[in-house]
ZAMARGU-4260 file (C-alpha; in steps of 0.2 Angstrom, whole numbers, plus 5000, padded with zeros to 4 digits):
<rodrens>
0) 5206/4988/4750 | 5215/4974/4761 | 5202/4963/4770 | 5204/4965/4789 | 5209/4950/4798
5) 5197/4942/4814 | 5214/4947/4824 | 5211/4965/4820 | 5194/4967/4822 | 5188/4964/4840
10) 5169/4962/4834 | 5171/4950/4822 | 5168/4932/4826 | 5184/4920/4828 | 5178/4904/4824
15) 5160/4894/4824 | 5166/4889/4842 | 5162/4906/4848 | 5150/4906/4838 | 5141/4892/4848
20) 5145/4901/4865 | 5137/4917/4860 | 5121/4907/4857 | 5122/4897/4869 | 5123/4911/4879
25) 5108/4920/4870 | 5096/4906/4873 | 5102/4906/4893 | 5099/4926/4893 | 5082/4923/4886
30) 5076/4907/4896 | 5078/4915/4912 | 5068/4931/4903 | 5055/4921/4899 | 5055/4909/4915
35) 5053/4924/4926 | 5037/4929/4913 | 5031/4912/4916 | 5032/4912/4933 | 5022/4930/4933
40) 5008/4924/4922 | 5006/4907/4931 | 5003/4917/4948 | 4993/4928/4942 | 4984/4914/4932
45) 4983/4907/4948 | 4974/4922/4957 | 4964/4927/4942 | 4955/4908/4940 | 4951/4903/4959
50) 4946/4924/4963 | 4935/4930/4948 | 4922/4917/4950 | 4920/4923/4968 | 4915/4941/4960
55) 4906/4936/4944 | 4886/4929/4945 | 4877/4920/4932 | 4862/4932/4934 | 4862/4951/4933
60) 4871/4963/4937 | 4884/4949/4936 | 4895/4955/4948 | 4894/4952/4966 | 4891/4967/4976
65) 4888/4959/4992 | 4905/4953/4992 | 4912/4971/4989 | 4899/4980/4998 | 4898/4971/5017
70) 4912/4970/5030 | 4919/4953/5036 | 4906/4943/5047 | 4905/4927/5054 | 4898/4914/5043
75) 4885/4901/5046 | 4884/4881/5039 | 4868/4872/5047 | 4858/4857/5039 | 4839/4861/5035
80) 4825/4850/5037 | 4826/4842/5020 | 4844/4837/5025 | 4851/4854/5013 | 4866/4861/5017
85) 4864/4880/5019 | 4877/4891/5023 | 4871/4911/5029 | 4881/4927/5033 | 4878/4933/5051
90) 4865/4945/5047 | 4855/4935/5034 | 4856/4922/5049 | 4849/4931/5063 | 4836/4937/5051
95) 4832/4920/5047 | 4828/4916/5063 | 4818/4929/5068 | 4806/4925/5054 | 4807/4907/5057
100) 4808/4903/5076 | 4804/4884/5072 | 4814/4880/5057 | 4822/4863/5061 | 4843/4868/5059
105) 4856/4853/5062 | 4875/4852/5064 | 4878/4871/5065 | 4895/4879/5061 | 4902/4893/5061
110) 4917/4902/5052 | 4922/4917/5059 | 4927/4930/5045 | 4923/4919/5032 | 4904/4927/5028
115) 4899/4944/5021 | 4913/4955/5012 | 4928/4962/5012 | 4921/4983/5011 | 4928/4986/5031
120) 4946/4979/5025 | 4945/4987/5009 | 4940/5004/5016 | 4953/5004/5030 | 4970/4997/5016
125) 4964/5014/5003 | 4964/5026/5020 | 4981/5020/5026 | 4988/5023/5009 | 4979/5039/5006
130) 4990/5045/5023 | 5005/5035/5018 | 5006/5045/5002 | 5002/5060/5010 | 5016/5062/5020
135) 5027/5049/5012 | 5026/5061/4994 | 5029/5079/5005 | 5043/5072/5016 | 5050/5058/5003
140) 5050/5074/4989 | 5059/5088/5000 | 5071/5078/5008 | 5078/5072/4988 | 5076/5090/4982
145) 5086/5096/4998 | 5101/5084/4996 | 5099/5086/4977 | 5100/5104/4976 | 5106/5111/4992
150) 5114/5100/5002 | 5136/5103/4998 | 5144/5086/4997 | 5152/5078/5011 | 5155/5067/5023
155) 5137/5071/5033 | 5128/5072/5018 | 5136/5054/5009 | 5133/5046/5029 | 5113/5052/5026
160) 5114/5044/5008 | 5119/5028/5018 | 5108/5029/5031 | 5094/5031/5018 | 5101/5015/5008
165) 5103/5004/5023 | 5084/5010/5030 | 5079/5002/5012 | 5084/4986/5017 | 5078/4984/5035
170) 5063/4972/5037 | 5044/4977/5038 | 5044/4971/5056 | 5057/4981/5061 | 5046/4996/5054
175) 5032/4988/5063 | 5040/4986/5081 | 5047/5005/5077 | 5030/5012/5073 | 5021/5001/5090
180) 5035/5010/5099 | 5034/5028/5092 | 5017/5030/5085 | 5007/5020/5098 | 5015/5018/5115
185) 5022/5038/5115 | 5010/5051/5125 | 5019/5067/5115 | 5007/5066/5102 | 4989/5077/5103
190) 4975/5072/5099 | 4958/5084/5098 | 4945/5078/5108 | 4929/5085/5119 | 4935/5070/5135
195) 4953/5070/5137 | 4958/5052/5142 | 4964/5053/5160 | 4974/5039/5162 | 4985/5041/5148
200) 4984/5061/5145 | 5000/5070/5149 | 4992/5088/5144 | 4977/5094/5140 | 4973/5110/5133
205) 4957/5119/5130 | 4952/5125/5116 | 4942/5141/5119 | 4930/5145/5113 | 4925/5127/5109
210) 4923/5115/5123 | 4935/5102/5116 | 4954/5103/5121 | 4973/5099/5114 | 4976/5083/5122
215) 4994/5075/5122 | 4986/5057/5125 | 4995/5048/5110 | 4988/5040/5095 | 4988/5021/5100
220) 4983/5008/5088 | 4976/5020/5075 | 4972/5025/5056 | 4986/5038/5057 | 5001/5028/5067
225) 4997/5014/5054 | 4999/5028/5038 | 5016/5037/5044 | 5022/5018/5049 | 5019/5014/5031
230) 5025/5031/5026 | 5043/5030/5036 | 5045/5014/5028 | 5041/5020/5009 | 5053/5034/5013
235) 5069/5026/5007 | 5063/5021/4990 | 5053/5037/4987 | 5072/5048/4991 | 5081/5038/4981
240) 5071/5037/4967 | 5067/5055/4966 | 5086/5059/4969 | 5089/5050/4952 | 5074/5060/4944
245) 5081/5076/4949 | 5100/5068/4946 | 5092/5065/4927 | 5087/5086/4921 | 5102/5092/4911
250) 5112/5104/4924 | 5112/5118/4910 | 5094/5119/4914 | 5099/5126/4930 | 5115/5137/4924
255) 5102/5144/4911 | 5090/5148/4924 | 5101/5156/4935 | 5110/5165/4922 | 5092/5174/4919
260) 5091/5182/4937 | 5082/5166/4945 | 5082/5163/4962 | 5087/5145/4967 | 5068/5139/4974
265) 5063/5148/4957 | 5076/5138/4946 | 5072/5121/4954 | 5052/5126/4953 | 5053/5134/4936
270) 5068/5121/4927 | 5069/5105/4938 | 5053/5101/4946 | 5045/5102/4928 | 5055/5090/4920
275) 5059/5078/4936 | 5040/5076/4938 | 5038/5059/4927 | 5050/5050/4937 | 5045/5058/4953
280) 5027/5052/4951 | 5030/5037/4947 | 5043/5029/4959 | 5033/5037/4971 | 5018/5027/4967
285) 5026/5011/4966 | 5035/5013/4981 | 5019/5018/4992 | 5011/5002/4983 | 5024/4989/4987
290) 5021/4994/5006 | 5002/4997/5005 | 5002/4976/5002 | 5013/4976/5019 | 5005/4965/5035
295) 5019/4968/5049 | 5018/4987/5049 | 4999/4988/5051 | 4998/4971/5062 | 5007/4984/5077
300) 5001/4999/5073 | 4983/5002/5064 | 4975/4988/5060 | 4961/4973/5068 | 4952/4958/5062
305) 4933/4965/5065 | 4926/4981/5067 | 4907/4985/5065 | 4907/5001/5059 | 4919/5011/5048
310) 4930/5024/5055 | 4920/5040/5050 | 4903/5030/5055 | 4910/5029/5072 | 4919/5048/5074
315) 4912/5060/5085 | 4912/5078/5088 | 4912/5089/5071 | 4925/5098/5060 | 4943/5096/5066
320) 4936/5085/5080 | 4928/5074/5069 | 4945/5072/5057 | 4953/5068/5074 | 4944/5055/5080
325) 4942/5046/5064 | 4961/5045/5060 | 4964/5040/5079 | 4952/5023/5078 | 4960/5007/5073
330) 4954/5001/5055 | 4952/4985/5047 | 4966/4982/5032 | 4966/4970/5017 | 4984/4965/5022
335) 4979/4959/5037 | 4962/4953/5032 | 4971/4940/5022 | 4982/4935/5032 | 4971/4932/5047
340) 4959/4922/5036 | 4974/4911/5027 | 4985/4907/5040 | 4977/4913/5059 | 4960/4902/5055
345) 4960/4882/5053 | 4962/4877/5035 | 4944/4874/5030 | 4935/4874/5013 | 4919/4886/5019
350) 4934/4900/5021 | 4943/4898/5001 | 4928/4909/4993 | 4935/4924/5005 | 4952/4920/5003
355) 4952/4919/4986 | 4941/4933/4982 | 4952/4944/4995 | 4969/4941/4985 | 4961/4946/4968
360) 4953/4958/4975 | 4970/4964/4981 | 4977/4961/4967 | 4966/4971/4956 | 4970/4987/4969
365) 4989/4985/4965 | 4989/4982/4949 | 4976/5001/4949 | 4991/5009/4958 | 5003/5003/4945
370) 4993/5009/4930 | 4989/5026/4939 | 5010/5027/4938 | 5012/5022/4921 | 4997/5034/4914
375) 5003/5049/4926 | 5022/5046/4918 | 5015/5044/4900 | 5006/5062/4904 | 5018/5069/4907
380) 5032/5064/4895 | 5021/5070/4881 | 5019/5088/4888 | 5036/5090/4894 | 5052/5087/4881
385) 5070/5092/4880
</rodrens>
């Protein structure tokens, strides 16, 4: 047996120069690897060392609830009679005076948003997504399996591929200006309420037998034009993503189906949906996570800086009426909540506990949503093989 030449054989190494070269290139490939690792764990490094200590106590129950369990509130920094400095959330203040009119305070400050917790924000950023994913997931999931499955190829359906692809790439204050405009501003959308608004109201309907009506009034800034803003902007990364899912299950699953006597709903709920689910679930997730952490959107549409009570504290009426009200308030949003106390507030030290413990906190919530994706894919990959 001859021995085959370098010339010959296209895998075989020439000569200790290229050699070199496919080193050199192999420690190239794997410095930018591990430079983009770096650069991860160094910023999360970062968030993890200044935000834990804002949630850990030294005493029991060694985490701090008050911080997770209060809404945003101005905080106060006065000097004591023994020349202390003290600093007070809002309410402990107020109480603090009240029990001790003659207390001797000097050289008060106060920070707005930098006292009490972030439970307002944090309430408000899990109800957006919960109707971000709501309607993202039904609408983001039919429109794939449509132009998957049904839609025939040409030039209308390769334009709505484009249009998809292009919406993918359009900035988050576009979306935000688009859902001010659509969701907020627009009198066609009905509201259920007992007192129709008559200034903005273009309709109203009762509701017989109750006593409440079918106003066409609009949203405004509001829980529900903040979610569909969200969700309209997660729409391009869900279709895509689930496009490629569906793209993925072997097309003699659907010729064997249909040979059976299948109709087509039944073949793409019986021998698609099935094994299309993994990847569904997940790029859904991800993509309703990378716009939950969006500020523009809900800076227009949903979201404010204080707010007393929480939306279904402050609903009225019962039932339907109830659900109405609470989805057409304005909500507070982690989002937003950091950024009004990063960069709408002067730079001061009293406010780096809440900014710091915000953005872990925040942190900690994406990284939930990511795990939820990975766990919900791992499930069902070991139930479902081909």
């Amino acid at each position: 047996m001859t021995k085959q030449s370098p010339l010959n054989n296209p895998f075989a190494a020439v000569s200790s120069k290229q050699k070199k070269k496919d080193a050199a290139g192999t420690i190239l490939f794997a410095f930018f690897t591990y430079f983009i690792l770096g650069c991860t764990v160094l910023i999360l490094g970062k968030i993890t060392l200044d935000g834990l200590p804002v949630l850990l106590k030294a005493e029991a129950p060694f985490i701090n609830t008050e911080f997770l369990s209060k809404s945003p509130m101005t905080l106060y920094e006065f000097t004591n009679e023994n020349g202390e400095m003290v600093r007070m959330d809002a309410d402990d203040y107020r109480q603090f005076r009240e029990e001790n009119p003659d207390a001797v305070v000097r050289e008060e400050h106060t920070f707005s948003y930098a006292g009490g917790g972030i439970w307002g924000p944090l309430v408000g950023t899990m109800l957006l997504v919960i109707v971000c994913m709501i309607a993202a997931l039904f609408v983001g999931i039919s429109a794939a399996i449509y132009l998957n499955e049904y839609a025939k190829k040409g030039k209308v359906v390769t334009a709505i591929r484009l249009a998809i692809m292009n919406l993918a790439g359009v900035p988050s204050i576009v979306y935000g200006l688009f859902g001010f405009a659509f969701f907020c501003l627009s009198p066609f959308f009905p509201v259920l309420t007992y007192q129709p608004n008559v200034e903005s109201s273009i309709l109203a309907i009762p509701l017989w037998p109750t006593e409440g009506y079918l106003s066409f009034e609009g949203w405004g800034s509001s829980l529900l034009a903040g979610g569909l803003t969200l969700a309209v902007m997660a729409l391009p990364v869900i279709i895509a993503a689930c496009e490629e899912s569906l793209k993925a299950v072997p097309k003699g699953f659907r010729e064997a189906s249909l040979a059976l006597g299948a109709t087509k709903w039944q073949c793409i709920r019986t021998a698609v949906l099935p094994y299309a689910a993994s990847g569904i679930l997940t790029a859904s997730v991800l993509g309703i996570t990378r716009v939950a952490g969006e500020t523009a959107p809900i800076m227009f549409t949903a979201a404010v800086a204080s707010k007393d009570k929480l939306p279904w504290s402050d609903a009225s009426g019962s039932g339907l009426y109830w659900i109405s009200d609470m989805v057409t308030q304005s909500v507070q949003a982690l989002p937003y909540h950091i950024y009004v106390v990063s960069g709408k507030l002067p730079d001061d030290p009293a406010l780096l506990e809440m900014r710091y413990g915000s953005v872990f906190v925040f942190l900690l919530l994406v990284i939930s949503f990511a795990m939820v994706s990975v766990i919900m894919r791992a499930r069902f990959r070991k139930s479902l093989k081909w």
